[in-house]
C-alpha positions as CSV (number, residue, x, y, z in Angstrom):
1,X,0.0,0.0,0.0
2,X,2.4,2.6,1.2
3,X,4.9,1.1,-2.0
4,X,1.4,2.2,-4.1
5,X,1.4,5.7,-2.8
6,X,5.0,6.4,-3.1
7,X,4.7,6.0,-6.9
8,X,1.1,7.2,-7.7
9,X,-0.8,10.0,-5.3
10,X,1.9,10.9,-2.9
11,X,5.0,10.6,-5.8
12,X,5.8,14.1,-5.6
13,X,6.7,14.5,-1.7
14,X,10.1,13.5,-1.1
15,X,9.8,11.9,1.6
16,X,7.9,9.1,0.4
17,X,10.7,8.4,-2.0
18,X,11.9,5.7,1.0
19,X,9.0,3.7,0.5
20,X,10.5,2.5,-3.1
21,X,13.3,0.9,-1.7
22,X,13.4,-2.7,-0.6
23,X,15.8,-2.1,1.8
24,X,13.6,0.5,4.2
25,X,10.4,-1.6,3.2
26,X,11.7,-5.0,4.7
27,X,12.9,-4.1,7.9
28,X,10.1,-1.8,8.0
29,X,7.4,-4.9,7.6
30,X,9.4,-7.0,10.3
31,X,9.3,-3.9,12.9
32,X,5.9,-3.9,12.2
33,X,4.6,-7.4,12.3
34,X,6.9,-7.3,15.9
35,X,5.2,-4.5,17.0
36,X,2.1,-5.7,16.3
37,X,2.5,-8.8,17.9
38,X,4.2,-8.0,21.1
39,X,1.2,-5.3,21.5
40,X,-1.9,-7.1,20.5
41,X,-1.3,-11.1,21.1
42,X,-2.3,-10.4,24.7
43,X,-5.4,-9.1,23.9
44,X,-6.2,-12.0,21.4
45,X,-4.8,-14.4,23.6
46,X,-7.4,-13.5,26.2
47,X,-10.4,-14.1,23.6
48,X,-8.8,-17.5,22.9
49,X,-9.7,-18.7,26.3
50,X,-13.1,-17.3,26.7
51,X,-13.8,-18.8,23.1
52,X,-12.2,-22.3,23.9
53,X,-12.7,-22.5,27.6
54,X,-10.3,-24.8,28.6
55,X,-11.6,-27.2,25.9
56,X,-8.1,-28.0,24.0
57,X,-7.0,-31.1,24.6
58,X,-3.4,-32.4,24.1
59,X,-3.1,-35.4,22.1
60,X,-3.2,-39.0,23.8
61,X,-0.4,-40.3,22.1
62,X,2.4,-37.6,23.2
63,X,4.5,-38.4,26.6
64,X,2.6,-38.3,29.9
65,X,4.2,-35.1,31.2
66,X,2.4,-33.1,28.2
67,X,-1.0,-34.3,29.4
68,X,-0.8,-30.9,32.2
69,X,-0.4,-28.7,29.3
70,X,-4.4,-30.1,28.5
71,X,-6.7,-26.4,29.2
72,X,-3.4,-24.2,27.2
73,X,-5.3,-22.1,24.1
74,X,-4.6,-22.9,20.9
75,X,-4.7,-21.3,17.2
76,X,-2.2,-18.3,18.1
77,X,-0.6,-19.0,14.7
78,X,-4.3,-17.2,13.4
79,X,-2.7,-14.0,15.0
80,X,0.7,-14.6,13.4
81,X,-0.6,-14.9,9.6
82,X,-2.9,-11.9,10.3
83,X,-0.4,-9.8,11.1
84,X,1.9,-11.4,8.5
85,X,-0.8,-10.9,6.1
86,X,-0.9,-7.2,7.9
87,X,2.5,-6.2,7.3
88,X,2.7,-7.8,3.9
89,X,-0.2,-5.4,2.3
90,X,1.1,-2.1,4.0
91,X,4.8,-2.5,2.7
92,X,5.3,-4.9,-0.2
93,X,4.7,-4.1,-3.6
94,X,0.9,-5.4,-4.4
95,X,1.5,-5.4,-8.3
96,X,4.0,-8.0,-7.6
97,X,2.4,-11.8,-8.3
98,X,5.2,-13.5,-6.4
99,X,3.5,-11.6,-3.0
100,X,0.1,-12.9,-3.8
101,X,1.0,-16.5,-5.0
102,X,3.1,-16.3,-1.4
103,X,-0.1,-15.0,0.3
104,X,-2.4,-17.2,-1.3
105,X,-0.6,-20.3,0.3
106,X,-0.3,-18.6,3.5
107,X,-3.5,-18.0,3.8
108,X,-5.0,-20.7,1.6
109,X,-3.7,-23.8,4.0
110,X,-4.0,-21.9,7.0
111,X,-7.2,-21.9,6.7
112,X,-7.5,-25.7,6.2
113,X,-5.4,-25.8,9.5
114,X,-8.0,-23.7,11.1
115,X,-10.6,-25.9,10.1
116,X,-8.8,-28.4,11.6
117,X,-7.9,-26.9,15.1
118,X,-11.9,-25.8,15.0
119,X,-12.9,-29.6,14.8
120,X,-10.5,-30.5,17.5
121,X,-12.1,-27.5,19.7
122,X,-15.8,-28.3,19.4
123,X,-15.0,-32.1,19.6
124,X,-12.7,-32.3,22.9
125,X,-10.7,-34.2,21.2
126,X,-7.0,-34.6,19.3
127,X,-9.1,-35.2,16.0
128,X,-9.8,-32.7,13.3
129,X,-9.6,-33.0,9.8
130,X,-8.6,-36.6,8.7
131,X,-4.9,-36.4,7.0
132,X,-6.1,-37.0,3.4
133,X,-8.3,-34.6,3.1
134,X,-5.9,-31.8,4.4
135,X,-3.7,-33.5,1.0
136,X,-7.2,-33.1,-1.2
137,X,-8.0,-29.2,-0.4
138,X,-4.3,-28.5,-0.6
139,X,-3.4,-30.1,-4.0
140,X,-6.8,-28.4,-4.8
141,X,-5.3,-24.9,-4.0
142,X,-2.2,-25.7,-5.3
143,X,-3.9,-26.6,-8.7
144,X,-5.3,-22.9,-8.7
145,X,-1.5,-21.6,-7.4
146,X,-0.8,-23.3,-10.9
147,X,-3.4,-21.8,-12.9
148,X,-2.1,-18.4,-11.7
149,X,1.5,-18.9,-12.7
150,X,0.6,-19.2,-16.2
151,X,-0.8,-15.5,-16.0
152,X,2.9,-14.6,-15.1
153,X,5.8,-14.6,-17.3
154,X,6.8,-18.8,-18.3
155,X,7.1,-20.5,-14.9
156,X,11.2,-21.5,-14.9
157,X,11.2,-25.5,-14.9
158,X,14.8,-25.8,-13.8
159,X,16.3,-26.7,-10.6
160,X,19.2,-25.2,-9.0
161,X,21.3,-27.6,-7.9
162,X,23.2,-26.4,-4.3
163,X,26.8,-25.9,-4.4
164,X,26.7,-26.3,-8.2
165,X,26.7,-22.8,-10.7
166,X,23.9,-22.6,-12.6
167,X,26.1,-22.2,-15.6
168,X,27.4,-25.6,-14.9
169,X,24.5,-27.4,-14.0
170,X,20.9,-26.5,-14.3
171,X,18.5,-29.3,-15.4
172,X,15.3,-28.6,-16.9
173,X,12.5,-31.1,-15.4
174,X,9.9,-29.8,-17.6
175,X,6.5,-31.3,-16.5
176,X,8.0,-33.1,-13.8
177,X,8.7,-29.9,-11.9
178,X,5.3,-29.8,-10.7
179,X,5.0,-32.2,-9.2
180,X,8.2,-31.3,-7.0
181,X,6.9,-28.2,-6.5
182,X,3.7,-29.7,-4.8
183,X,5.8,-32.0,-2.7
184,X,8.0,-29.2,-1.7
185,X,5.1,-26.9,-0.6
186,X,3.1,-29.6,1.0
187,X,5.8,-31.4,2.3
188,X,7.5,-28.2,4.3
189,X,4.1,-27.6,5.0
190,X,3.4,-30.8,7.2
191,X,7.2,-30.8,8.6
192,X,6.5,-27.8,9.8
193,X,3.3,-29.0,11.7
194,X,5.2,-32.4,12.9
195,X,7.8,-30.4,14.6
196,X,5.2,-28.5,16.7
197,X,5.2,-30.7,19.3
198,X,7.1,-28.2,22.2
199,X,7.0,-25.1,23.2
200,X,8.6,-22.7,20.8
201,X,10.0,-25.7,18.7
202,X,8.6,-25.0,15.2
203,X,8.9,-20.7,15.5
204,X,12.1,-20.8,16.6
205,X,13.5,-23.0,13.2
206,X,10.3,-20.9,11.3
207,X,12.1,-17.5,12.5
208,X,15.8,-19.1,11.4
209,X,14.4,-20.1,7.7
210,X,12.5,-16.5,7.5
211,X,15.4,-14.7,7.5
212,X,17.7,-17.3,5.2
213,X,14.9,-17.1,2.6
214,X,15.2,-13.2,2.9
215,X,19.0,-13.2,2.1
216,X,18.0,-15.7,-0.7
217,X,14.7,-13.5,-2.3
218,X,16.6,-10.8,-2.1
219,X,20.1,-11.4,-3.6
220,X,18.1,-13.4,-6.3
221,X,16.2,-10.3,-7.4
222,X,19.1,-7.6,-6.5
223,X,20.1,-5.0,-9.4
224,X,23.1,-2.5,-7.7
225,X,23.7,0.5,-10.5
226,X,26.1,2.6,-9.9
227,X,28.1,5.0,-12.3
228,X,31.5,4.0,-13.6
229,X,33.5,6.1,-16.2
230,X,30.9,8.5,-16.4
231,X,27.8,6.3,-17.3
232,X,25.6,4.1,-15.4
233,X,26.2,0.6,-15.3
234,X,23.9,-2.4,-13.8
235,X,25.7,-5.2,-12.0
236,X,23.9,-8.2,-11.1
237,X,24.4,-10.0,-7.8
238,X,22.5,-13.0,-8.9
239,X,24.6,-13.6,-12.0
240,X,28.1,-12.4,-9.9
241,X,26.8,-15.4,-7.1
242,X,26.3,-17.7,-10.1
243,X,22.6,-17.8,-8.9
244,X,19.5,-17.7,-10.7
245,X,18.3,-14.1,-11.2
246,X,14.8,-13.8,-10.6
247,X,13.0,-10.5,-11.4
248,X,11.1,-9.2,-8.7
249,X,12.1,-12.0,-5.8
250,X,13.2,-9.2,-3.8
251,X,9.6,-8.6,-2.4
252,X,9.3,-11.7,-1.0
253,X,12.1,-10.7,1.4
254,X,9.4,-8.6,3.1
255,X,7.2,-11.1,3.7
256,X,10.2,-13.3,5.1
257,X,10.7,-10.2,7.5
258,X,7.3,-10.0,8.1
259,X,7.2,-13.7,9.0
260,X,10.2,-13.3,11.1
261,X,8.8,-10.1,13.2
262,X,5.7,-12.1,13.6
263,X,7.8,-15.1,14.6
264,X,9.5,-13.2,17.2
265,X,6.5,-11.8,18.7
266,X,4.9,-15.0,18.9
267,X,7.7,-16.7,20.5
268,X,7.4,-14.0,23.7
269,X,4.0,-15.9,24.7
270,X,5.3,-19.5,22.7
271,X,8.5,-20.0,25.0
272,X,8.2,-22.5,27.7
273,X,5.9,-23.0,29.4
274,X,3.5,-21.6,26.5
275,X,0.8,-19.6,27.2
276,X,-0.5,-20.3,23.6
277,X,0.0,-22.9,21.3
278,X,0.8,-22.0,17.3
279,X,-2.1,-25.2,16.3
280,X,-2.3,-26.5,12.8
281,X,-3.2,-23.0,11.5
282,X,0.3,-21.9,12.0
283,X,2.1,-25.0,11.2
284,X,0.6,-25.7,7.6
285,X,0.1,-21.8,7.2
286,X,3.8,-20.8,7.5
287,X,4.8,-23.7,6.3
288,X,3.2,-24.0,3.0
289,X,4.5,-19.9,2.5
290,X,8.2,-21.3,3.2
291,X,7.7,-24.1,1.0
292,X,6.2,-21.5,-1.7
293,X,9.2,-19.2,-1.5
294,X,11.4,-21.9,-2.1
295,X,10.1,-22.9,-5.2
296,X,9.9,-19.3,-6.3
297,X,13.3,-18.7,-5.3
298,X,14.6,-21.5,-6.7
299,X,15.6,-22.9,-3.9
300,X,13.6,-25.9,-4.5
301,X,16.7,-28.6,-2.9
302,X,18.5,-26.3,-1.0
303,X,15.4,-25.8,1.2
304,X,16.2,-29.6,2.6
305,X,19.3,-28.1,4.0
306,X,17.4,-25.0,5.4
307,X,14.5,-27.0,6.6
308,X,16.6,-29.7,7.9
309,X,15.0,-29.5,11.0
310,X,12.0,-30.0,9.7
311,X,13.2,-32.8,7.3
312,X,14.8,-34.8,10.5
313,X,11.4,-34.7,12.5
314,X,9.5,-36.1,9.1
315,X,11.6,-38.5,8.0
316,X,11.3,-39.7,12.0
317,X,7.9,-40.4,11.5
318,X,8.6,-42.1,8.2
319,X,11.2,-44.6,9.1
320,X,8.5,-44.8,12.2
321,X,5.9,-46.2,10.3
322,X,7.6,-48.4,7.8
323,X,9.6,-49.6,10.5
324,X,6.5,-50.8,12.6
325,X,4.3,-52.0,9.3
326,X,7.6,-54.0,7.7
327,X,9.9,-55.7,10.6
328,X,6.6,-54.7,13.8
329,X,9.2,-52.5,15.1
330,X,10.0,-49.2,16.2
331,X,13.1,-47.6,15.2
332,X,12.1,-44.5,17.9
333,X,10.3,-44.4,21.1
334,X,8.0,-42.1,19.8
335,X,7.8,-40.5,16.8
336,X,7.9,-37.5,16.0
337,X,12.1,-37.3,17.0
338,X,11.5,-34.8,19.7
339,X,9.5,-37.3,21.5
340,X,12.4,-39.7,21.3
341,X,14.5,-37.4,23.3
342,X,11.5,-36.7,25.8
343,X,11.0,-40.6,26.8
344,X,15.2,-40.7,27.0
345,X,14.8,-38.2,30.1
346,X,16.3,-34.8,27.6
347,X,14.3,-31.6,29.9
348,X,12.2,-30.2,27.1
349,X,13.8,-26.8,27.1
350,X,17.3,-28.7,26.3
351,X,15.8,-30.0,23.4
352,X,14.3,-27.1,21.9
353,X,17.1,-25.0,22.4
354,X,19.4,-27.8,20.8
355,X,17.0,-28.2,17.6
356,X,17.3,-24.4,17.6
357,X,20.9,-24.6,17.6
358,X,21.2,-27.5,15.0
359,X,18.6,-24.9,12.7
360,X,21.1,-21.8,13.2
361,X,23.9,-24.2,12.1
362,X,22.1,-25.5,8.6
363,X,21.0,-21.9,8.3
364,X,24.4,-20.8,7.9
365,X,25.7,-23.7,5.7
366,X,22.7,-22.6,4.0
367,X,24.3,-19.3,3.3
368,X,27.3,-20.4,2.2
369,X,26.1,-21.6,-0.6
370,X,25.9,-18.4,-2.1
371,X,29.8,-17.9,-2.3
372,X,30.6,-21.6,-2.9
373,X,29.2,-21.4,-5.8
């Protein structure tokens, strides 16, 4: 909006000139969404419990010690992609379709994880929506995510390989990139609500991938001109870093900074012992917009390394359940990982902090890419 007014209505006051530049606008958005959060989540926090009443229920099959967090209010992450949302519409540019395709998923499988954190409400129970059709209505919204990208310029079918320059190796899947997309998006989608099992467990790596995927959106779409030999000359980061360059990536570094402010605030009433619990609405919601960025970014592999956390705790869970269907045994003492460390005796503020760590650590691998290649 503000982006909007600095180039139409309000163009010829100087002062609105800072409203053009990425640079003011994305730790503007974060500031914001921080703000915002810190100030308000009380507030909304309160109407939580008078709404739910002490009706959320923890599931039965996490370790005995969660069963006293049973009465805790749930669906804070709706605050968190509201003010994401928030932020995102006062400081990116609108005209961009990257920021609605981005929104769109935010907001598209949140909502199915609000559904599904309303059933589990009214019910008293740990059931909402069953699994496949969470899959149906978000291969459903991903088919109309599709149908959009053909209204932008030719969606890029090749894959970035980490490490690797583009120039050396880029390989075009053609129709097959699609598909990875989807499993990308939905995949970082239900990591991310696998991990939120603890307090503060899934913001904390959320917050860490925000602000990698911010570096990466905005180096991809970064232009520097400056004036050499008495005429102006373009230099492009993207092609200097051996990177894909990607025209107008750099506002979806807002909403990472957005995400990341929100994050933050969140995490004030998140951190153990929680006083709210994110619920599906956050997990799939922020999840699905980190899985969407990736793909937009090109980032489509290198997102396993980003999200390792993520990957660890659904991978867990897979070699879980082939384990116990193949041989009738399990590999963990309870799936997802986290719980594994619970039953071993780990206090659950060691292990959050430690998965924290281990996300700060792939986060700057992460980053390294960007030179190594």
């Amino acid at each position: 909006m503000l982006y909007y007014l600095s180039t139409t209505w309000l163009a010829g006051w100087g002062a609105m000139r800072v409203f053009r530049y990425p640079s003011f606008r994305i730790p503007a958005a974060a500031l914001c969404a921080l703000a915002a959060t810190l100030w308000l989540f009380p507030w909304f926090i309160a109407k939580l419990k008078a709404h739910q009443q002490g009706l959320t229920k923890v599931r039965a099959d996490t370790p005995q010690q969660h069963q006293k967090k049973n009465g805790t209010p749930t669906m804070g992450g709706l605050f968190i992609l509201l003010t994401v949302t928030a932020a995102t519409l006062m400081w990116a540019n609108l005209a961009n379709p990257y920021v609605w395709c981005t929104l769109g998923v935010l907001v598209g499988f949140g909502a199915i994880g609000l559904c599904d954190d309303w059933l589990k409400v009214s019910r008293r129970n740990s059931r909402g929506l069953p699994g496949r059709r969470k899959l149906q209505l978000q291969l459903l919204q991903l088919a109309a995510l599709s149908g959009l990208l053909h209204w932008m310029p030719p969606l890029d079918t090749h894959v970035s390989i980490p490490f690797v320059p583009v120039h050396w190796l880029n390989p075009d899947f053609g129709w097959l990139y699609l598909p990875l997309a989807a499993l990308v998006i939905m995949g970082t989608s239900h990591a991310v609500n696998l991990t939120d099992g603890l307090d503060g467990l899934a913001i904390g790596p959320t917050i860490v991938s925000s602000m990698v995927f911010l570096v990466l959106a905005y180096v991809a779409g970064l232009v520097l001109t400056f004036r050499s030999n008495g005429a102006w000359v373009d230099f492009n980061v993207a092609d200097y870093l051996n990177l894909p360059h990607i025209v107008g990536t750099g506002e979806l570094a807002v909403i990472c900074a957005a995400m990341a402010g929100a994050g933050i605030g969140f995490l004030w009433y998140n951190t153990h012992p929680a006083t709210v619990f994110m619920g599906d609405v956050g997990s799939l919601g922020l999840g699905g917009a980190l899985g969407v960025i990736a793909v937009l970014t090109k980032n489509e592999l290198l997102s396993a390394l980003i999200h390792g956390v993520f990957l660890m705790e659904a991978v867990s869970v897979i070699c879980q359940v082939l384990s116990f269907q193949i041989l009738g045994k399990r590999i963990f003492r309870m799936a997802p990982i986290h719980h594994h460390f619970e039953l071993k005796g780990w206090a659950e503020p060691k292990i959050i902090v430690r998965f924290w760590i281990i996300a700060i650590i792939l986060a700057l691998l992460s980053l390294v890419t960007l030179k190594l290649r």
